[in-house]
C-alpha positions as CSV (number, residue, x, y, z in Angstrom):
1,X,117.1,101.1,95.1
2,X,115.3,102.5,92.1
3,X,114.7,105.9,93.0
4,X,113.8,109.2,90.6
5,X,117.1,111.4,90.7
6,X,120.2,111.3,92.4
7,X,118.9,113.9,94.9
8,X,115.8,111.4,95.7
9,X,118.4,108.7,95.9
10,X,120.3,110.5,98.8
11,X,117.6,111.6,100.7
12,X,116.2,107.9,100.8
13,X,119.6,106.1,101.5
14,X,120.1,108.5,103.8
15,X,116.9,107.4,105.7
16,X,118.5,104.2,105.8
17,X,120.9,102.6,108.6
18,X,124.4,102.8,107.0
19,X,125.9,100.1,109.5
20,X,123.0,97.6,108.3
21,X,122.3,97.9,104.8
22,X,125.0,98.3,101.5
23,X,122.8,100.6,98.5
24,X,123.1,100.5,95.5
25,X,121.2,102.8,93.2
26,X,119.6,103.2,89.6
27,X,118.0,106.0,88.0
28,X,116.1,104.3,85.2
29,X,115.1,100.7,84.5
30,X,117.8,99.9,82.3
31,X,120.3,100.3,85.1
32,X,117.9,99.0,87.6
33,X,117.9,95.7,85.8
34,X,121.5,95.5,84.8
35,X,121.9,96.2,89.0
36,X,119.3,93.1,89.7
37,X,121.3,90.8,87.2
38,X,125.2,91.9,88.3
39,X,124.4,92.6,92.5
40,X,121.5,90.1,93.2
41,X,120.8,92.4,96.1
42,X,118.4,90.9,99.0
43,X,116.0,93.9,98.5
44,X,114.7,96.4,96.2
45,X,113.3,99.5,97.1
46,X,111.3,100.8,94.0
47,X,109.6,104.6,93.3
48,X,106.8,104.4,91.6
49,X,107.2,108.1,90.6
50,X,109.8,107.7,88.5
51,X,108.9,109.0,84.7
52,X,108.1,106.2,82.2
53,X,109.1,103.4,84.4
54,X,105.9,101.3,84.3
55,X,106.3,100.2,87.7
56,X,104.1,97.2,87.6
57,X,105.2,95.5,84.7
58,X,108.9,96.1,86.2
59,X,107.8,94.7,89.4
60,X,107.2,91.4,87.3
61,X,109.8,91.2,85.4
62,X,112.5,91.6,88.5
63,X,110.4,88.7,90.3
64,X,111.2,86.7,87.5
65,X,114.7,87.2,87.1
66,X,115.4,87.0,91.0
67,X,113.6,86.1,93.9
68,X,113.6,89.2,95.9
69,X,111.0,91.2,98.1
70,X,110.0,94.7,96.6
71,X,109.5,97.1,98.4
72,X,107.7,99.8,96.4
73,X,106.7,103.8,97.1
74,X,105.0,106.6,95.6
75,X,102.8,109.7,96.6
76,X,100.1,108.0,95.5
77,X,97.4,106.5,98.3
78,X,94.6,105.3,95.9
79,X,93.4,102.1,97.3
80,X,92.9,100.6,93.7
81,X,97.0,101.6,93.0
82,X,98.4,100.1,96.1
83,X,96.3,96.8,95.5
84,X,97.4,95.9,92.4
85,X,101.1,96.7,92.9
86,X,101.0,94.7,95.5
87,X,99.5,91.9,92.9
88,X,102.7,92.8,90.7
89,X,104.7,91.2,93.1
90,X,105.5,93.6,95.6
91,X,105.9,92.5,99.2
92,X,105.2,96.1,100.8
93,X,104.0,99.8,99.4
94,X,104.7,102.9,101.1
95,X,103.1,106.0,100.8
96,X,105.5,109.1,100.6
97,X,106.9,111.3,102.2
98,X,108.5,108.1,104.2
99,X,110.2,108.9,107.8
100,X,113.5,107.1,108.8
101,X,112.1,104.6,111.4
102,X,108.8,103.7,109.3
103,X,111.5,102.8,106.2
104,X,114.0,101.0,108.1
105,X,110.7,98.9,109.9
106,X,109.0,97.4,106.7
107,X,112.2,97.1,104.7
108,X,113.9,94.8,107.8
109,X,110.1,93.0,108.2
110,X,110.6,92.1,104.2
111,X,114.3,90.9,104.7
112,X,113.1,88.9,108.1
113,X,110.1,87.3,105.9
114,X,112.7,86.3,103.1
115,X,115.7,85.4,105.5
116,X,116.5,81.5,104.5
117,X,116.1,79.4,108.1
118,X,118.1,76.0,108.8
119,X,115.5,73.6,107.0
120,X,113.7,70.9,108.4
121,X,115.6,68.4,106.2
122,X,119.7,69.3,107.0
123,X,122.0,68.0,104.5
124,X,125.6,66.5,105.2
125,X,128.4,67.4,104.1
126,X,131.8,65.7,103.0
127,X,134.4,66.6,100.8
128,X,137.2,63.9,102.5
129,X,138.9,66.5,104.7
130,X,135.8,68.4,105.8
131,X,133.0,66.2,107.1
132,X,129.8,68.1,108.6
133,X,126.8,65.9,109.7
134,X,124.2,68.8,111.4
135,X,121.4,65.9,112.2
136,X,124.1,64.3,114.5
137,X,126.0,67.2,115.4
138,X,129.3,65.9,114.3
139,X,132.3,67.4,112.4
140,X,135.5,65.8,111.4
141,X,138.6,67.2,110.0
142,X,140.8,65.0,108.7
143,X,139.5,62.4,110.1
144,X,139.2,63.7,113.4
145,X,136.1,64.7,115.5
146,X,136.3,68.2,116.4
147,X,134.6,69.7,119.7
148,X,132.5,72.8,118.7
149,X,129.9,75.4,121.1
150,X,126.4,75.4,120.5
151,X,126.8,78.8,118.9
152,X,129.8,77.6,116.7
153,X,127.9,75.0,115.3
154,X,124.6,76.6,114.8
155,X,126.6,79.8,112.7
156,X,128.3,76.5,111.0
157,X,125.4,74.4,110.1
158,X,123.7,77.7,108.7
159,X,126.2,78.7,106.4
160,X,126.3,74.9,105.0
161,X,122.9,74.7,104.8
162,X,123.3,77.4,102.5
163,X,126.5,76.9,100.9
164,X,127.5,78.3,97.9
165,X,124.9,81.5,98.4
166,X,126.2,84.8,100.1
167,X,124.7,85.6,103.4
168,X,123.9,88.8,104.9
169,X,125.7,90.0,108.8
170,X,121.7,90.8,109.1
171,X,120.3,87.0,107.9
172,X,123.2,85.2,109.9
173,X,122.6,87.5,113.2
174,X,118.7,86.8,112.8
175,X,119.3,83.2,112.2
176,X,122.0,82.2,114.7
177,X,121.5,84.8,117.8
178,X,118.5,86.4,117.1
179,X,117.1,89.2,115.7
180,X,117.6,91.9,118.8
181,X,122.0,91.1,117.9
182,X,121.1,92.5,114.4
183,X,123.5,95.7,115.0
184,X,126.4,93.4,116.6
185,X,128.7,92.4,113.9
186,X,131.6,91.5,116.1
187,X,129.9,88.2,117.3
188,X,130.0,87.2,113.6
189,X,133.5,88.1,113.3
190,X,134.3,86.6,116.3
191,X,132.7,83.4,115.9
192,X,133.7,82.5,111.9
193,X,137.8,83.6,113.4
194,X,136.8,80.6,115.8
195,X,135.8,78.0,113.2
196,X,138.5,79.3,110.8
197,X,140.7,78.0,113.5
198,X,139.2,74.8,113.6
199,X,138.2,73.9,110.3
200,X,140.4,75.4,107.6
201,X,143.6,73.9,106.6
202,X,145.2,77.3,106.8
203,X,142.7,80.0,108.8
204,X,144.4,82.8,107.1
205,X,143.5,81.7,103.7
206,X,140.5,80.0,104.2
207,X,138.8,77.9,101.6
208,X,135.4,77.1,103.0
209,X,134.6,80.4,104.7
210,X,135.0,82.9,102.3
211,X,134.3,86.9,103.3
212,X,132.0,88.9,101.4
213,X,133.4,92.4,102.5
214,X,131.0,94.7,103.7
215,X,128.3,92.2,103.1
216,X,128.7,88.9,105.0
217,X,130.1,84.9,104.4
218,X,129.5,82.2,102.5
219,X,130.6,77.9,102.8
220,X,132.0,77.4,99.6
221,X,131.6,73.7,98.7
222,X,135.3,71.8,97.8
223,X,135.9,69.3,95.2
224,X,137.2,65.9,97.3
225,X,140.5,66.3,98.6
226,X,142.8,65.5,101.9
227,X,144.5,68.0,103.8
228,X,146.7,70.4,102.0
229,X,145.6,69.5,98.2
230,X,141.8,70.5,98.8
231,X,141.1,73.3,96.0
232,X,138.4,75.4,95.4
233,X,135.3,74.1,94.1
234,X,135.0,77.0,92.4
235,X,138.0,77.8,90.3
């Protein structure tokens, strides 16, 4: 969030739903950049009103860098202004003063319009130990079939389907249950302790699904490996 002031900052995080979204703010560009590269956040929430920040070209360059919806405000409501920040590269403008429930609506329609799906195309996955074919519904560990729910598998195939890349408790809630569980965490919690049980070599130090705390999970890919000698593809 790229707001003017640290007063601005806290009156517009607080307009937002602590339990759904983690902010993180900037007062300049500078910092606002140095946030995009280092966070990689799944929005940004830009004032136009902030001094010397020429907005637009801003708008392009963080496009660039990332690909992230912008969500951008200002007091300004000159058709001509709106139009070509939204040519910039912004997803959505917003004219201030903003209200709570207008906020939260357009920046969870620009997250929903990003949020990755499960692909037509769904990949397989085998590392030796882990094997994970989502066309045929079948997982093996260790060479044996494993017997998963509907709901464990679709939270499963998701994640792999996106392995490697951190996703959101909002994306996976949206993408496995729906979006009207968006506020109910404890089904992902829940659900990944499941799968931890079945798939990980130990569940209490997992290896393939790896917490991002306060944020959500990822599938981290391993290198090939059996059993207790699989190590992070990632060291």
């Amino acid at each position: 969030m790229l707001e003017q002031g640290e007063k601005t900052q806290r009156s517009l995080a607080e307009l937002l739903d602590p339990n759904t979204y983690l902010v993180f703010s900037a007062s300049n560009r500078a910092t606002a950049l140095r946030q995009l590269y280092l966070r990689r956040p799944d929005l940004v929430l830009l004032d136009l009103d902030v001094p010397e920040l020429d907005g637009w070209a801003l708008i392009r360059q963080m496009v660039e860098i990332i690909d992230v919806p912008i969500v951008a405000c200002s007091s300004y409501a000159d058709e001509e202004y709106i139009v070509e920040t939204l040519d910039a590269g912004a997803v959505d403008y917003l004219v201030k003063p903003i209200r709570s429930s207008m906020l939260n609506a357009h920046i969870h329609a620009a997250l929903r319009y990003r949020s990755p799906a499960i692909p037509d195309e769904l990949p397989a996955y085998n590392d030796g130990y882990l094997q994970i074919d989502i066309e045929r519904y079948q997982v093996m560990v260790g060479g044996t079939p494993i017997r998963l729910s509907s709901t464990e598998f679709k939270l499963l195939a998701y994640l792999v389907t996106h392995a490697d890349r951190v996703l959101t408790f909002n994306q996976i809630l949206e993408n496995v249950w729906g979006w009207e569980y968006r506020d109910n965490r404890d089904y992902v919690y829940t659900y990944m302790g499941y799968l931890r049980q079945k798939i990980e070599v130990d569940p209490k130090q997992p290896l393939y699904l790896m917490t991002e705390h306060g944020i959500g999970y990822q599938f981290v890919k391993q290198r090939y490996a059996t059993g207790h000698d699989l190590k992070p593809a990632h060291p």
